[in-house]
VOMARKE-381197 format. One line per 5 residues: number of its first residue (from 1); their letters; for each residue x, y, z of C-alpha. Coordinates in nm, 4 decimals. Layout:
<nodes>
NUM = a = X Y Z ~ ... $
</nodes>
This chain:
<nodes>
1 = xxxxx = -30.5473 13.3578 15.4248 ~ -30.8087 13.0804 15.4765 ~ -30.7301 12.9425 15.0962 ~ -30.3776 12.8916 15.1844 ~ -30.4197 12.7397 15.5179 $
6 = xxxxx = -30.7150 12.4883 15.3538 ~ -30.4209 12.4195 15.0565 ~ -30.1565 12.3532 15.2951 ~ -30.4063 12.1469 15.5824 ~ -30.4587 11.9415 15.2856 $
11 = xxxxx = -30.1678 11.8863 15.1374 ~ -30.0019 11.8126 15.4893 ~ -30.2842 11.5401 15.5632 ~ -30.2862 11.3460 15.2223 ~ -30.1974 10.9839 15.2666 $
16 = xxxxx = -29.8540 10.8531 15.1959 ~ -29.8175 10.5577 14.9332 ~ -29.5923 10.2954 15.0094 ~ -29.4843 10.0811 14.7263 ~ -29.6508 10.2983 14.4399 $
21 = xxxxx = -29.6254 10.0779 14.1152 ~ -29.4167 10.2161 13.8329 ~ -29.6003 10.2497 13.5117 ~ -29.5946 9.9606 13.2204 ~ -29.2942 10.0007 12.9868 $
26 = xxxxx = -29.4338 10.0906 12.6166 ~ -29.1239 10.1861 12.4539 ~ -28.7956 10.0431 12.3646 ~ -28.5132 10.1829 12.2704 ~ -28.1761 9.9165 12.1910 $
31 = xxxxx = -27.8618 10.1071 12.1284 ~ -27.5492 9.8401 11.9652 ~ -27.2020 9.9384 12.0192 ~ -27.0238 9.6236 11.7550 ~ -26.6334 9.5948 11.6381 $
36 = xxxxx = -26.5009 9.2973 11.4493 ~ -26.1523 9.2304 11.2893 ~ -26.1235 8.9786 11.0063 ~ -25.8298 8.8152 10.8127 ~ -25.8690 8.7395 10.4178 $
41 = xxxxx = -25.6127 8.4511 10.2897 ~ -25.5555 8.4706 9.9174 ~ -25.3956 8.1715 9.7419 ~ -25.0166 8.3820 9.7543 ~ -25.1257 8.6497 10.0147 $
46 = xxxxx = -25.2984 8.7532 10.3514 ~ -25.4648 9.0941 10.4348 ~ -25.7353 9.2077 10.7240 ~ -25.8781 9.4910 10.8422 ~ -26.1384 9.6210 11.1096 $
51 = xxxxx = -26.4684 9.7336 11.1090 ~ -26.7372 9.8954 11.3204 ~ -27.0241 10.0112 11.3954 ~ -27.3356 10.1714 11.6060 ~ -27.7055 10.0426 11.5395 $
56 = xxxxx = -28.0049 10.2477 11.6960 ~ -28.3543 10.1010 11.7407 ~ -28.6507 10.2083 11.8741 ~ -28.9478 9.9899 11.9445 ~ -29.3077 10.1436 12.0066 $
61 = xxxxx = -29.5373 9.8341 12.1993 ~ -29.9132 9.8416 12.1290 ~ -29.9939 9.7668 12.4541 ~ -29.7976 9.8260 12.8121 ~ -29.5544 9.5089 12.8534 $
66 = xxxxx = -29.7144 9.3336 13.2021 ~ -29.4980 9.2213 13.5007 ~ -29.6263 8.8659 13.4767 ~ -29.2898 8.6720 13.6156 ~ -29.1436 8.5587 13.3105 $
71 = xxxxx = -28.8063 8.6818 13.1728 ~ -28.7899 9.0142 13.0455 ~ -28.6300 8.9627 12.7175 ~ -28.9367 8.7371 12.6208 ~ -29.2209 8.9280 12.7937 $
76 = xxxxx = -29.3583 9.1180 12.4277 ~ -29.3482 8.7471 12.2538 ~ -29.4856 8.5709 12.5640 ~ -29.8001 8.8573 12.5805 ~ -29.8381 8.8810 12.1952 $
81 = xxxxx = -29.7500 9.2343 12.2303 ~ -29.8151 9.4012 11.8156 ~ -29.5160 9.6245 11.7902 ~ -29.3858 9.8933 11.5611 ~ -29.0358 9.9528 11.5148 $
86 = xxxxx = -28.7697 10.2109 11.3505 ~ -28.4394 10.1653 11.3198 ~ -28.0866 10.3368 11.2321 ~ -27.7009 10.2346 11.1918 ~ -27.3800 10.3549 11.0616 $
91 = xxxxx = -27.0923 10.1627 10.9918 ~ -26.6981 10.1671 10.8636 ~ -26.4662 9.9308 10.7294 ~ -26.0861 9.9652 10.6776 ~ -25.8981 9.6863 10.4849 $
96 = xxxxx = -25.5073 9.6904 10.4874 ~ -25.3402 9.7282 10.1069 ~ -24.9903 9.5529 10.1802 ~ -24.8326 9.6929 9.9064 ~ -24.8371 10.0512 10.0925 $
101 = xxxxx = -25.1244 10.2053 9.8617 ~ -25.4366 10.3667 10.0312 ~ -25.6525 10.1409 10.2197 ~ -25.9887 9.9955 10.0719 ~ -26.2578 10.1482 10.2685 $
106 = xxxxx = -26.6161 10.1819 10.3319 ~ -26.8680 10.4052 10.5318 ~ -27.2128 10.3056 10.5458 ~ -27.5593 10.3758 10.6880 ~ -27.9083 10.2904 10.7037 $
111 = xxxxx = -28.2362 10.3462 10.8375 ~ -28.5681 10.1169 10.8195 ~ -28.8862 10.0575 10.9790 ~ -29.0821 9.7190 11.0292 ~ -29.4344 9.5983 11.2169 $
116 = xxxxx = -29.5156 9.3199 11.3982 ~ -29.9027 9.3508 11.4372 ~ -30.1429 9.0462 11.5817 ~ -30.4552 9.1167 11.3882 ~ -30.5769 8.7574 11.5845 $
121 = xxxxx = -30.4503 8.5870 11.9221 ~ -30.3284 8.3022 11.6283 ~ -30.2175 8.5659 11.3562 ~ -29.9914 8.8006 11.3146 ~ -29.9113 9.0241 11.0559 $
126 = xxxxx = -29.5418 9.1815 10.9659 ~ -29.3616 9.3829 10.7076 ~ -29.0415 9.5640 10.7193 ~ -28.8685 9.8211 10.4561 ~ -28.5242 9.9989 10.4566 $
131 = xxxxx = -28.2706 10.2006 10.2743 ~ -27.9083 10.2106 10.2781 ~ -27.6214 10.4335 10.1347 ~ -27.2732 10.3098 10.1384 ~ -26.9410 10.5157 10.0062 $
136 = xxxxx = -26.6762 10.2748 9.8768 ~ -26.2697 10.3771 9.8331 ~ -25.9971 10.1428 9.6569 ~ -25.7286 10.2277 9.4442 ~ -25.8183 10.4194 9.1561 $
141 = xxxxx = -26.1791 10.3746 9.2689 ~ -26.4832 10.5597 9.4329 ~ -26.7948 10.4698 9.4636 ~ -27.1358 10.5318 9.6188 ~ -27.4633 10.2755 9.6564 $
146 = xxxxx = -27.8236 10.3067 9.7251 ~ -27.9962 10.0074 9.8596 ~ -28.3422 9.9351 9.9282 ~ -28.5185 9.6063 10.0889 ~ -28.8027 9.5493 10.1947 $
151 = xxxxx = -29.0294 9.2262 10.2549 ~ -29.4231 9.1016 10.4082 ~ -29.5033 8.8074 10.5842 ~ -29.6970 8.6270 10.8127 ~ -29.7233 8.3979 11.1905 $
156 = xxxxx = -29.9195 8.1710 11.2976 ~ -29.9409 8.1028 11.6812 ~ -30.0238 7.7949 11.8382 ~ -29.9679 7.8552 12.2712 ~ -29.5613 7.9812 12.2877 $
161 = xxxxx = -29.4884 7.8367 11.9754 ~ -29.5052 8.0814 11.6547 ~ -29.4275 7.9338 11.2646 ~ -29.3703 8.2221 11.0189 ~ -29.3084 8.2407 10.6337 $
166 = xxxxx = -29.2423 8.5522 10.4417 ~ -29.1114 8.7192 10.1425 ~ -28.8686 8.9426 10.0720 ~ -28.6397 9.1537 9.7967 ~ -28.3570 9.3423 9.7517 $
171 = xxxxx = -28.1381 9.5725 9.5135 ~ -27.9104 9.8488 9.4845 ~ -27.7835 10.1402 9.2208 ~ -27.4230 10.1622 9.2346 ~ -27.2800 10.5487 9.0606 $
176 = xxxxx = -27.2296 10.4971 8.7777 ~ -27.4474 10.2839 8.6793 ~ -27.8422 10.1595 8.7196 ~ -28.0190 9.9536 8.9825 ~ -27.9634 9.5928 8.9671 $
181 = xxxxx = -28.2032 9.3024 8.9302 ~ -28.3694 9.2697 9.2632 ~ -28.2707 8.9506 9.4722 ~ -28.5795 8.7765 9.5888 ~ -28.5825 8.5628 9.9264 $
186 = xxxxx = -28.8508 8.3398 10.0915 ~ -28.8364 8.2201 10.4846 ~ -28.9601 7.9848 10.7069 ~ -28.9138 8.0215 11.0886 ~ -29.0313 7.8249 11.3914 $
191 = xxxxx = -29.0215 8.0380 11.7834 ~ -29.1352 7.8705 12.0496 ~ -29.0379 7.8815 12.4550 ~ -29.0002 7.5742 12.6953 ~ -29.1680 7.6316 12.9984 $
196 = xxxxx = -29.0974 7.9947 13.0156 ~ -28.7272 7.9366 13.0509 ~ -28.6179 7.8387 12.7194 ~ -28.6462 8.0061 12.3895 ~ -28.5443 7.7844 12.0455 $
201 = xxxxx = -28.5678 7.8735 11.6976 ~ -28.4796 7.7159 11.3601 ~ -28.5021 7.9184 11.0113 ~ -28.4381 7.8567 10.6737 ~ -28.4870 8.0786 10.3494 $
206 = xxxxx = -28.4089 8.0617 9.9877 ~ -28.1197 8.2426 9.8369 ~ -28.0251 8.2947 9.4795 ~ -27.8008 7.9873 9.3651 ~ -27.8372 7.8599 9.7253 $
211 = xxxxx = -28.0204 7.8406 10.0932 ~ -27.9724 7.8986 10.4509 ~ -28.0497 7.7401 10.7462 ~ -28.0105 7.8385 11.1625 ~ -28.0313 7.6991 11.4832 $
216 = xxxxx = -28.0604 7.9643 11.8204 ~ -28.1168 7.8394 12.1804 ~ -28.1731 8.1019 12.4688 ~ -28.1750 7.9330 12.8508 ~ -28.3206 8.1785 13.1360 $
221 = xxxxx = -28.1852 8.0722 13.4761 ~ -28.4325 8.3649 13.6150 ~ -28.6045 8.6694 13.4691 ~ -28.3063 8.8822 13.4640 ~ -28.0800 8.6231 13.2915 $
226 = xxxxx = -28.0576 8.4537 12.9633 ~ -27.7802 8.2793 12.8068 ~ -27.7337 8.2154 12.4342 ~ -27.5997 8.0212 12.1953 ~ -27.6784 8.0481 11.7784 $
231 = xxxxx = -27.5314 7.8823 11.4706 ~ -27.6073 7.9379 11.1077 ~ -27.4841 7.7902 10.7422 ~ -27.5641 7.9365 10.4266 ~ -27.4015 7.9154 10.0698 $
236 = xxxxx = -27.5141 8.0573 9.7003 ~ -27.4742 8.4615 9.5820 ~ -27.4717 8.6460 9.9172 ~ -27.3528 8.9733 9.7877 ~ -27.5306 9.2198 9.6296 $
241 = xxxxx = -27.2257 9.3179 9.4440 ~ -27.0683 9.1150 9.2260 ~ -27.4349 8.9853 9.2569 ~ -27.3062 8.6285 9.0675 ~ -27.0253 8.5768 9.3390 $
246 = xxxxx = -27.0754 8.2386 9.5100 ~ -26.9580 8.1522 9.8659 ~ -27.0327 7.9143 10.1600 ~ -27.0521 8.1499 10.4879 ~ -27.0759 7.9498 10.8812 $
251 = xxxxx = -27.1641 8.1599 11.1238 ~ -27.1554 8.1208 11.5477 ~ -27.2642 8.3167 11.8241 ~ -27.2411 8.3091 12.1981 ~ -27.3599 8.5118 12.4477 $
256 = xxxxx = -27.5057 8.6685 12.7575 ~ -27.8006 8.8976 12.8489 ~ -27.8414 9.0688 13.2041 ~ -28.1305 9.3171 13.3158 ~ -28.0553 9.5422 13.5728 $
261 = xxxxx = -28.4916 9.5589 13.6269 ~ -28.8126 9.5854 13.4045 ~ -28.6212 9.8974 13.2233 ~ -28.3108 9.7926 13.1639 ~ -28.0663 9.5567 13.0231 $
266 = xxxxx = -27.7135 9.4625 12.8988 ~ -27.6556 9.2227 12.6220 ~ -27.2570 9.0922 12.5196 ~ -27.1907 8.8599 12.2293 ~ -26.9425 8.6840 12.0449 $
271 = xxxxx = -26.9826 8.5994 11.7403 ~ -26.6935 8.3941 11.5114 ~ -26.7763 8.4024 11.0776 ~ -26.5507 8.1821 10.8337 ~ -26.6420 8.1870 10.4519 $
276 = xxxxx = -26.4891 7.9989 10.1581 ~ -26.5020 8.2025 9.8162 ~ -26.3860 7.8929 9.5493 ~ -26.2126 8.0080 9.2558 ~ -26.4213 8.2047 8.9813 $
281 = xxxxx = -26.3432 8.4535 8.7306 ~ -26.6581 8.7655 8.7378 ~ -26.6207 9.1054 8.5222 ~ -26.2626 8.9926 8.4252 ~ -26.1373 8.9757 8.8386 $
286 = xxxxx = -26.0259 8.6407 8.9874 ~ -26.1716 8.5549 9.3385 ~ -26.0563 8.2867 9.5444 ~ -25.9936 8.3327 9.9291 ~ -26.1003 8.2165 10.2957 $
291 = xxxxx = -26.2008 8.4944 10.5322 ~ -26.2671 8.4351 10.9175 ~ -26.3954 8.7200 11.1540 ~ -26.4464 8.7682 11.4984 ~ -26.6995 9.0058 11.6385 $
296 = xxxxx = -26.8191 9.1107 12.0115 ~ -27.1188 9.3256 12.0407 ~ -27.2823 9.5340 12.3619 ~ -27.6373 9.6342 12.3561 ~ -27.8153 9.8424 12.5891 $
301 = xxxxx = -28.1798 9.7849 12.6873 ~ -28.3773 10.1031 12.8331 ~ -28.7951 10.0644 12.8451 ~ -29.0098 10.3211 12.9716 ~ -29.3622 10.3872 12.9698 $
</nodes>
């Protein structure tokens, strides 16, 4: 009897706590809900199709991300926050065969992991590695592909402003046949933020027979907001397969990112793709065609500690 009535006298008389503080996010998770339709315009004919798909990531932060007033979407850059990442995705294309045979299709998916560790306040270390598996239907064709990338590199932080290079490879076994000559990349970024309310980066990177370049700006009216606006150019072999297939792709996006609070947000985008394939003759197959896509995209933003 008296060590219940002790419990309960005790229990009644604890203090309340107004305004308790929710624990530090430490996790991430980013779910992407993305559908695009695109058009292809031959020299004597015009064909499209759809395709979509659903990306999963999950981010793992080193160290509790701090409510220091700035905008959420920039909080693990702005703290130098080492992070360690996972990701997975699944995706399917359909593209219309006028002449009434089966569609050309694809289903593909993929799963990779990357790091973004600061092994100084001014250095940071990152790597990243993933593998892919793609099925591939056309008339009187089926195919399957294994792909594997993977790539190191480095940043150097000066204040908000981070510079980093890095290196990178690719290649892929389609059935049939063995894995290709890997395609080997090399980068050079620049992130920096404007008086905590603007974010603007410029990249560039080798590719084989070519380059690429990018411009992104990112303006935060308050913490919860941030409006965007990207653009990108890049021409040379950009397919894996037919690896020696040489186009010129432009690429735009626009769009807008709202967080409910510290743990969670809502991202939309836009994002409008034209590429010119000139005429060329590969493996006995003539290419020669203009293709324009548009794409919107929702994420979802959840943290928690």
């Amino acid at each position: 009897m008296s060590g219940g009535w002790l419990e309960t006298a005790r229990a009644q008389d604890a203090p309340f706590v107004l305004g308790a503080r929710e624990p530090d996010p430490s996790v991430e998770i980013d779910t992407s809900l993305w559908g695009r339709s695109y058009s292809i315009q031959c020299p004597q004919l015009q064909i499209g199709g759809t395709q979509e798909g659903l990306d999963l990531d999950m981010t793992r932060f080193l160290a509790p991300l701090r409510n220091d007033g700035s905008p959420y979407s920039l909080r693990p850059y702005l703290q130098r926050i080492s992070s360690l990442s996972l990701s997975a995705g699944i995706n399917h294309f359909a593209t219309h065969n006028p002449f009434g045979a089966p569609d050309r299709t694809d289903t593909g998916s993929g799963v990779g992991g990357s790091l973004n560790i600061y092994v100084k306040r001014w250095l940071a270390l990152t790597a990243n590695l993933g593998y892919g598996y793609d099925v591939l239907h056309d008339v009187d064709l089926s195919q399957s592909t294994h792909s594997v990338s993977g790539g190191v590199g480095a940043g150097f932080r000066a204040g908000d402003w981070r510079a980093d290079i890095s290196y990178s490879a690719d290649t892929y076994h389609p059935s049939g046949s063995s894995w290709a000559s890997p395609r080997r990349f090399a980068s050079l970024s620049l992130f920096g933020v404007i008086a905590r309310r603007m974010r603007v980066s410029v990249s560039g990177n080798t590719i084989p027979g070519g380059g690429a370049g990018g411009l992104g700006v990112e303006y935060f009216p308050s913490p919860e907001l941030g409006v965007f606006g990207s653009g990108s150019a890049s021409t040379g072999r950009l397919y894996q397969n037919p690896s020696a297939l040489t186009s010129t792709r432009y690429v735009g996006t626009v769009g807008i990112a709202g967080w409910v609070d510290a743990s969670s947000g809502i991202v939309g985008s836009y994002t409008r793709t034209s590429e010119h394939v000139p005429m060329q003759v590969i493996d006995t197959l003539d290419y020669n065609d203009d293709q324009t896509s548009n794409e919107l995209s929702l994420q979802i933003y959840v943290r928690f500690p």
